[in-house]
N, C-alpha and C positions, 0 to 999 in steps of 0.2 A: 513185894507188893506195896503200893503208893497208893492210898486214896485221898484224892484232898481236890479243890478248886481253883488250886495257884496256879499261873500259867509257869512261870520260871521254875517251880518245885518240880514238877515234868518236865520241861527242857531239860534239866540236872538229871532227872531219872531217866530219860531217852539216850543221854548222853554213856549213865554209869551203865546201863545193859547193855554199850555198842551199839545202837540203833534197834534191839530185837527187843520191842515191846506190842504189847496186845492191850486193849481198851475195851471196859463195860461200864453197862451201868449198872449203880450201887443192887439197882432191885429193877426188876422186869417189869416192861408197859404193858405186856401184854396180858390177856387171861388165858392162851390158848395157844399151844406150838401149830396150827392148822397155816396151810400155807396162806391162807386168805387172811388172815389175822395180823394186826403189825406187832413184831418183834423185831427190837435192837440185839443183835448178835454179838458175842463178841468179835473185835474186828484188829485188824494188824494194821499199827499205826508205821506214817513211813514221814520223811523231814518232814516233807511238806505240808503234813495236817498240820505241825505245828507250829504255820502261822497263824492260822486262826485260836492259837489255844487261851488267849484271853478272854473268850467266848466260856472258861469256862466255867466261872464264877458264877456264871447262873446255874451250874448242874455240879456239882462234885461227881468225880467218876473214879473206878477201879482202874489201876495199870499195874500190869504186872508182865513180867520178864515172859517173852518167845521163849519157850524150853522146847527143845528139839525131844519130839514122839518117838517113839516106837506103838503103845498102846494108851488108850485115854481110858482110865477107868471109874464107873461111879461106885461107891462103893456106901450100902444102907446099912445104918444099925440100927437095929432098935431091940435095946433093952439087952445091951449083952450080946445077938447076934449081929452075926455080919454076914452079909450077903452081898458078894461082888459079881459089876459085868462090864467085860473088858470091849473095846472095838479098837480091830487093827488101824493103827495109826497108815499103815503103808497103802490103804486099799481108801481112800481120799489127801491125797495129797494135797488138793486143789485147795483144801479147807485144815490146814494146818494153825486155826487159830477158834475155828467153833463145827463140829461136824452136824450140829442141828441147823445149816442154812440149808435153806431150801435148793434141791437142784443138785445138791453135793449126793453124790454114790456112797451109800455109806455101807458099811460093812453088815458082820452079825455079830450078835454080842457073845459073847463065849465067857466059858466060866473062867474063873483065875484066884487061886491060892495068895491069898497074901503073908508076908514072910510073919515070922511072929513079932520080931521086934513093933512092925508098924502093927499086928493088931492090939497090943500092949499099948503103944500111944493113945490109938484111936480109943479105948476101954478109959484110960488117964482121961483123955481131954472132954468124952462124956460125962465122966465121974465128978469130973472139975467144976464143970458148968451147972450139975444137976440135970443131964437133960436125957429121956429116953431112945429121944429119933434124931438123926441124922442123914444126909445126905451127904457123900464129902466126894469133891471130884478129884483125882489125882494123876498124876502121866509119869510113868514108866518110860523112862529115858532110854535109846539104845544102848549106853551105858549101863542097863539093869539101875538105873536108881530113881527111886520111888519120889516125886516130887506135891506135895501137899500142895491145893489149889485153894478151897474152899471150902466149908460145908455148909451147907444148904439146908436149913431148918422144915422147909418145906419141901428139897426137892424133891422129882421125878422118879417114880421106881418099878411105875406097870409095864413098861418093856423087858425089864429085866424079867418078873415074872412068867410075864406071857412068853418072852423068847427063853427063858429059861428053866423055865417053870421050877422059880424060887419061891420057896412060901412066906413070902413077904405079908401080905396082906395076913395070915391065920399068927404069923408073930405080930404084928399089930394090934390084932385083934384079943389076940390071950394077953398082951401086954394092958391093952383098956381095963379087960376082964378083970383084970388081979393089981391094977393101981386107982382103978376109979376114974 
């Protein structure tokens, strides 16, 4: 992962991943995934965007390395628990770099077992920070290997519930309950 505003510091980093890199921004414009809403997506950068990359010291943005899917998983903690929901990477193809773009066939979320090692880190990297919630997005390589993306202080978790009926929300809530 690269985040910074140099133009040449990304040429170098489009160069060291082979050409398979992906582009965000740092933090969302949007307030709302509704299609009518504008959201910057993540997008698959190819040469050519980066002539214009001097452009981009007025924005610093996230780049990080194409990792070939099998399944894209978000995966919630809060306070100890985890609650994961996977979607098949093979059943949108078209959107191999963000499956919340509009228009993409997206899957269903299914449940998925995460191995212990990674729930041991995820537990560390809470405990580290001091923090209750998380959001952490991750992809599951056809290679079976687990690839850390992000976590997301505030992401998204009512799909998961609602398609999974995880009890996301009643661990938030006993979590308020008993931290204040």
């Amino acid at each position: 992962t690269l985040i910074t505003n140099k133009a040449e510091a990304v040429r170098e980093f489009f160069q060291h991943v082979n050409g398979r890199m992906v582009s965000k921004l740092l933090t969302a414009l949007s307030r709302s995934m509704e299609p009518t809403s504008f959201f910057l997506y993540t997008s698959i950068v190819k040469e050519e965007d980066l002539h214009d990359a001097e452009s981009l010291r007025y924005c610093p943005m996230v780049f990080q390395e194409l990792i070939p899917k099998q399944w894209e998983l978000r995966v919630v903690y809060v306070d100890g628990n985890i609650f994961v929901g996977a979607l098949d990477a093979s059943v949108y193809p078209a959107s191999q770099a963000d499956w919340r773009v509009p228009g993409v066939k997206m899957g269903s979320w299914h449940h998925h077992q995460l191995p212990d090692n990674i729930v041991r880190r995820l537990k560390t990297f809470m405990d580290r920070f001091g923090l209750f919630f998380g959001a952490f997005d991750f992809i599951l390589t056809p290679s079976g290997e687990y690839v850390f993306l992000e976590m997301n202080p505030i992401g998204e978790w009512g799909m998961l519930e609602r398609d999974l009926d995880l009890p996301i929300s009643h661990a938030i809530a006993s979590t308020l309950l008993a931290n204040g």
